[in-house]
N, CA and C atoms as an extended XYZ file, in Angstrom:
213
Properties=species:S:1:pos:R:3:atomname:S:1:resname:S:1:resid:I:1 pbc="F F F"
N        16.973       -2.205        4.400 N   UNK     1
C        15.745       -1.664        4.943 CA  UNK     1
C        14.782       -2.810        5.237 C   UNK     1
N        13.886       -2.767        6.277 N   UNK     2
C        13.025       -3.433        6.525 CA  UNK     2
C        12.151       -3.456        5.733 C   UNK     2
N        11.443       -5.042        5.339 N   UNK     3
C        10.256       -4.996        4.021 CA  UNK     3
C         9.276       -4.600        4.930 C   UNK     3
N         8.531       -4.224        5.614 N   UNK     4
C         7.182       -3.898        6.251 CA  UNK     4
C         7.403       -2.153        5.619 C   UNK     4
N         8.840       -1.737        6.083 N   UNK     5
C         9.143       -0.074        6.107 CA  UNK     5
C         8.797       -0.121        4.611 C   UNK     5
N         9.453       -0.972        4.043 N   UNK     6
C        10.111       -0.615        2.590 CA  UNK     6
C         8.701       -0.841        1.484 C   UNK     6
N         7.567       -1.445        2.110 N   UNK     7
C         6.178       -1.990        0.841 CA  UNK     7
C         5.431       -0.695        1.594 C   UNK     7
N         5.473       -0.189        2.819 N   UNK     8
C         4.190        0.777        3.427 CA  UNK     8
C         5.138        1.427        2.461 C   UNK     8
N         6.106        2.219        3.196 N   UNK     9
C         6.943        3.511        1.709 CA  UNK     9
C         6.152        3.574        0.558 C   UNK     9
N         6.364        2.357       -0.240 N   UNK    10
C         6.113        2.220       -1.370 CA  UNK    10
C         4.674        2.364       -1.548 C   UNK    10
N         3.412        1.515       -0.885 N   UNK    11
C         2.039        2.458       -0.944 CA  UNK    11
C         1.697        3.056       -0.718 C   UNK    11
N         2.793        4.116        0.018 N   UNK    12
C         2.451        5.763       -0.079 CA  UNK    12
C         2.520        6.457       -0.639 C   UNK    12
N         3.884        6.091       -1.373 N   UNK    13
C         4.084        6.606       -2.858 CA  UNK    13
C         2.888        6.411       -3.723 C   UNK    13
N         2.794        5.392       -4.276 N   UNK    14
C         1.766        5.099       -5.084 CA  UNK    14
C         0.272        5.878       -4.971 C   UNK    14
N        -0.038        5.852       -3.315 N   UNK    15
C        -1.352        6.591       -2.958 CA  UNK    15
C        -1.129        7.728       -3.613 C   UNK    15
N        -0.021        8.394       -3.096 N   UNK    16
C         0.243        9.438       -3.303 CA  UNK    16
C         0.271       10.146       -4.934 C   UNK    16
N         0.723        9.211       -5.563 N   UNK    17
C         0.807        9.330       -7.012 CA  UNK    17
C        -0.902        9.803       -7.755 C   UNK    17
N        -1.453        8.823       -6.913 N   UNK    18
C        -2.960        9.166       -8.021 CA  UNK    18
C        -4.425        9.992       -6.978 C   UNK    18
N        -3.385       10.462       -6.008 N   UNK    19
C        -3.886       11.824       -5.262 CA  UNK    19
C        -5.056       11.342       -4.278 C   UNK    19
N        -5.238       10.361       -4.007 N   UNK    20
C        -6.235        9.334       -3.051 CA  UNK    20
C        -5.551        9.537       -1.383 C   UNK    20
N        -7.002        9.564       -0.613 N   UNK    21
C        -6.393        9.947        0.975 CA  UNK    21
C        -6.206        7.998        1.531 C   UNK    21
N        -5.400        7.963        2.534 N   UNK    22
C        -5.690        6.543        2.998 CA  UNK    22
C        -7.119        6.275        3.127 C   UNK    22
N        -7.933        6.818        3.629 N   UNK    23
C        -9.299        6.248        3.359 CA  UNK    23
C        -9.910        6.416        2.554 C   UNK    23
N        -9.852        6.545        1.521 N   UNK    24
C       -10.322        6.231       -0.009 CA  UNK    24
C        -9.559        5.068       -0.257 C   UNK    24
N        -8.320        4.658       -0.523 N   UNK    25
C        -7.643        3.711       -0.371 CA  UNK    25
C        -8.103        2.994        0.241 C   UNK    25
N        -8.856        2.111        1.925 N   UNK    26
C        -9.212        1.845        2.156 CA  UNK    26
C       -10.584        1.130        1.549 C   UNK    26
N       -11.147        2.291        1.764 N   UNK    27
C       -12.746        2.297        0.864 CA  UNK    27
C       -12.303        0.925       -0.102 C   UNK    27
N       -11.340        1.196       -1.009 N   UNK    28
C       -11.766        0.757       -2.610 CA  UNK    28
C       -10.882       -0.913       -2.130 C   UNK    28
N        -9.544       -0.846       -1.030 N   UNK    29
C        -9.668       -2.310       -0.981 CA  UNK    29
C       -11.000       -3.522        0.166 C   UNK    29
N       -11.309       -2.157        0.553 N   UNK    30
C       -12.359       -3.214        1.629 CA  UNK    30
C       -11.688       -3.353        2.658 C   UNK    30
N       -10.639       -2.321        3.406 N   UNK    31
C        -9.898       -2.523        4.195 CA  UNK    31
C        -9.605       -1.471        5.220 C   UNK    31
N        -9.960       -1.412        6.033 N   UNK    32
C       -10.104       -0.814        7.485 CA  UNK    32
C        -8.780        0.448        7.255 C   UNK    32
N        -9.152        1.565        7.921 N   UNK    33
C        -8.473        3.068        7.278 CA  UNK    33
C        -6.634        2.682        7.908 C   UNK    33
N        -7.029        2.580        9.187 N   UNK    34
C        -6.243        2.269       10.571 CA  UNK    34
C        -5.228        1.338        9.776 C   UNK    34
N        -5.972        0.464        9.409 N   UNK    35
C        -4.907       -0.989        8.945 CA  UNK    35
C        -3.910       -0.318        7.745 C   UNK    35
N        -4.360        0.851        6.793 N   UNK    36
C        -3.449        1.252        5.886 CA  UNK    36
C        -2.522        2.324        6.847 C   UNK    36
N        -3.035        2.586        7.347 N   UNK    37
C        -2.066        3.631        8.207 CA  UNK    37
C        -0.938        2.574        8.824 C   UNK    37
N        -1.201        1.272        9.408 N   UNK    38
C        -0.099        0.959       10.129 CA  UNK    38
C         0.881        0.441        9.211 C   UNK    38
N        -0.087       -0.113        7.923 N   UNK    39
C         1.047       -0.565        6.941 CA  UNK    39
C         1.692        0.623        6.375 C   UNK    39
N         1.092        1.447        6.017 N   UNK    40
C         2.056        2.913        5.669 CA  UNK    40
C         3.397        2.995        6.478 C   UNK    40
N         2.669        2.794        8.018 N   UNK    41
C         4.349        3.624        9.079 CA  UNK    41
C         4.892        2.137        8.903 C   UNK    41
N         4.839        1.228        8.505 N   UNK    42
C         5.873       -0.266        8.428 CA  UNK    42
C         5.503       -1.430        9.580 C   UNK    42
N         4.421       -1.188       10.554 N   UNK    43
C         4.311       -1.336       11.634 CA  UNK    43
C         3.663       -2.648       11.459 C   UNK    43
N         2.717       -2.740       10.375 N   UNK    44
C         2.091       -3.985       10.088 CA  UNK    44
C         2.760       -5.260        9.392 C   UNK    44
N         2.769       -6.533        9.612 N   UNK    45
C         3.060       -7.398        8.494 CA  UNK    45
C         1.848       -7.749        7.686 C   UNK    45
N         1.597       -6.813        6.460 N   UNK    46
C         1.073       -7.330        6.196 CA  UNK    46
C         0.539       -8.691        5.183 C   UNK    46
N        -0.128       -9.020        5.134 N   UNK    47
C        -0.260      -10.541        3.992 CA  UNK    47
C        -0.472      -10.689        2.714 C   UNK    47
N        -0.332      -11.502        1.901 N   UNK    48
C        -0.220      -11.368        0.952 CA  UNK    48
C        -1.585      -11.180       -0.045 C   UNK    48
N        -2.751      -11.526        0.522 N   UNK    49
C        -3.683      -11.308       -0.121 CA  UNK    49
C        -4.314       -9.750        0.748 C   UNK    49
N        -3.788       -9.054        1.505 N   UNK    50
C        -4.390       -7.370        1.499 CA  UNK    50
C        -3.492       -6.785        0.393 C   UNK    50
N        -1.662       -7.629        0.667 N   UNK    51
C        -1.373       -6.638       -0.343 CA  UNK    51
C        -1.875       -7.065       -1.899 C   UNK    51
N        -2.617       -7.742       -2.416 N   UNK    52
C        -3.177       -7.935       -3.501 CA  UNK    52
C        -3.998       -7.303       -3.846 C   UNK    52
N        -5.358       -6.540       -2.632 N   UNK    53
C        -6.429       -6.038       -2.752 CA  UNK    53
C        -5.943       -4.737       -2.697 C   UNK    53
N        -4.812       -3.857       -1.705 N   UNK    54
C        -4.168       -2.741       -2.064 CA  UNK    54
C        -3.802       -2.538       -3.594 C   UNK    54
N        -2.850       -3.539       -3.935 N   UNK    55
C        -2.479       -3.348       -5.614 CA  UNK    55
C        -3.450       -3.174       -6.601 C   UNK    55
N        -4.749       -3.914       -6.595 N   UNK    56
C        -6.155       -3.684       -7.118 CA  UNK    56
C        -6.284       -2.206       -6.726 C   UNK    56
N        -6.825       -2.247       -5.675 N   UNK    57
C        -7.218       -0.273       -5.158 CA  UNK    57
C        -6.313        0.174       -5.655 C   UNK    57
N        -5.129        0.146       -6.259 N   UNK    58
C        -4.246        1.233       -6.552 CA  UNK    58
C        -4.078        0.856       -8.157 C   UNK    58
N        -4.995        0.472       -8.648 N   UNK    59
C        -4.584       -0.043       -9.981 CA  UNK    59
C        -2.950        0.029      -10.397 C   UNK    59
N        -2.662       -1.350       -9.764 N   UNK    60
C        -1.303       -1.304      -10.034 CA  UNK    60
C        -0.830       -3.392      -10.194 C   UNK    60
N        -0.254       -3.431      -10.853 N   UNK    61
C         0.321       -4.739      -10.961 CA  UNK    61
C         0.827       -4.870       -9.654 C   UNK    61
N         0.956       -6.417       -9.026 N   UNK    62
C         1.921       -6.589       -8.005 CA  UNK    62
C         3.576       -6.470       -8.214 C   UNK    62
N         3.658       -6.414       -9.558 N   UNK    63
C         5.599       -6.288      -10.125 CA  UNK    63
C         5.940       -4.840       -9.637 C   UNK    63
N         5.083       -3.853      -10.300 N   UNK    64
C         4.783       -2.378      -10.523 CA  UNK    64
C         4.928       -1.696       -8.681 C   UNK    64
N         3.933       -2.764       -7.438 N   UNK    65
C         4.292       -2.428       -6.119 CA  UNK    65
C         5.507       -2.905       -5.709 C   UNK    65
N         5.881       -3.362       -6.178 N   UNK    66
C         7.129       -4.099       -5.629 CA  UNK    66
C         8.425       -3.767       -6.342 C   UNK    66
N         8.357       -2.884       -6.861 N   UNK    67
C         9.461       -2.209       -7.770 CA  UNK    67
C         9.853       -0.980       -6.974 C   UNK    67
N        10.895       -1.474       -5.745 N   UNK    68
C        11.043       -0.575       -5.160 CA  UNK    68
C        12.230        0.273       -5.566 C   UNK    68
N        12.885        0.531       -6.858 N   UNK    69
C        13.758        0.847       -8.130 CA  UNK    69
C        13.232        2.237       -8.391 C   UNK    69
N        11.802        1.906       -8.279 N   UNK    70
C        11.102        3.792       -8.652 CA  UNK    70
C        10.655        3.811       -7.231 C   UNK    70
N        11.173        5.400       -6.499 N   UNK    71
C        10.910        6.013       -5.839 CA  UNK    71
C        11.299        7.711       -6.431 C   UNK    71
Protein backbone atom coordinates (compact mmCIF):
# COMPACT_ATOMS: atom_id res chain seq x y z
CA UNK A 1 0.00 0.00 0.00
CA UNK A 2 0.96 3.43 -0.58
CA UNK A 3 2.35 5.44 2.65
CA UNK A 4 0.36 8.75 1.82
CA UNK A 5 -2.96 6.03 1.52
CA UNK A 6 -1.70 4.05 4.37
CA UNK A 7 -0.82 7.34 7.35
CA UNK A 8 -4.29 9.40 5.92
CA UNK A 9 -6.15 5.67 6.69
CA UNK A 10 -4.57 5.65 9.74
CA UNK A 11 -5.63 9.44 10.89
CA UNK A 12 -8.89 8.60 10.20
CA UNK A 13 -8.97 5.96 12.22
CA UNK A 14 -7.59 7.63 15.03
CA UNK A 15 -9.95 10.86 14.35
CA UNK A 16 -12.36 8.63 14.29
CA UNK A 17 -11.57 6.85 17.50
CA UNK A 18 -11.95 9.96 19.83
CA UNK A 19 -15.14 11.15 17.83
CA UNK A 20 -13.51 14.63 16.48
CA UNK A 21 -14.77 16.03 12.86
CA UNK A 22 -11.66 16.89 10.46
CA UNK A 23 -12.10 20.36 11.46
CA UNK A 24 -11.74 20.12 14.95
CA UNK A 25 -8.74 18.14 14.09
CA UNK A 26 -7.63 20.88 12.19
CA UNK A 27 -8.52 23.54 14.75
CA UNK A 28 -6.30 21.79 17.47
CA UNK A 29 -3.19 21.17 14.94
CA UNK A 30 -3.22 24.73 13.46
CA UNK A 31 -3.84 23.23 10.23
CA UNK A 32 -6.05 24.17 7.40
CA UNK A 33 -9.48 21.71 7.28
CA UNK A 34 -8.81 21.02 3.34
CA UNK A 35 -5.14 20.00 4.09
CA UNK A 36 -6.56 17.09 6.54
CA UNK A 37 -8.98 16.09 4.07
CA UNK A 38 -6.32 15.59 1.35
CA UNK A 39 -4.13 13.79 3.74
CA UNK A 40 -7.11 11.63 4.81
CA UNK A 41 -7.91 10.57 0.86
CA UNK A 42 -3.75 9.86 0.59
CA UNK A 43 -3.51 12.64 -1.87
CA UNK A 44 -1.11 14.73 0.18
CA UNK A 45 2.63 14.09 1.02
CA UNK A 46 2.55 15.08 3.89
CA UNK A 47 5.77 16.26 6.18
CA UNK A 48 7.06 15.36 8.91
CA UNK A 49 6.52 18.11 11.20
CA UNK A 50 2.31 18.41 10.28
CA UNK A 51 2.46 14.86 10.91
CA UNK A 52 3.88 15.70 14.40
CA UNK A 53 1.31 18.47 15.07
CA UNK A 54 -1.57 15.89 13.85
CA UNK A 55 -0.11 13.26 16.45
CA UNK A 56 -0.23 16.16 19.19
CA UNK A 57 -4.05 17.01 18.04
CA UNK A 58 -4.73 13.48 18.33
CA UNK A 59 -3.02 12.89 21.53
CA UNK A 60 -1.17 10.18 20.25
CA UNK A 61 2.61 9.18 20.23
CA UNK A 62 4.23 9.18 16.76
CA UNK A 63 4.96 5.04 17.36
CA UNK A 64 1.08 4.73 18.34
CA UNK A 65 0.35 6.72 14.45
CA UNK A 66 2.42 4.71 12.80
CA UNK A 67 1.36 1.40 14.06
CA UNK A 68 -0.34 0.50 11.18
CA UNK A 69 -0.74 -3.33 13.02
CA UNK A 70 -4.01 -1.78 14.73
CA UNK A 71 -6.65 -1.14 12.37
Amino acid sequence: MDIKIAIGKRIKLLRNEIGISQEELADRAGIDRTYITSVECGRRNISIVNIEKIAKALDVTLSRLFDFSIE
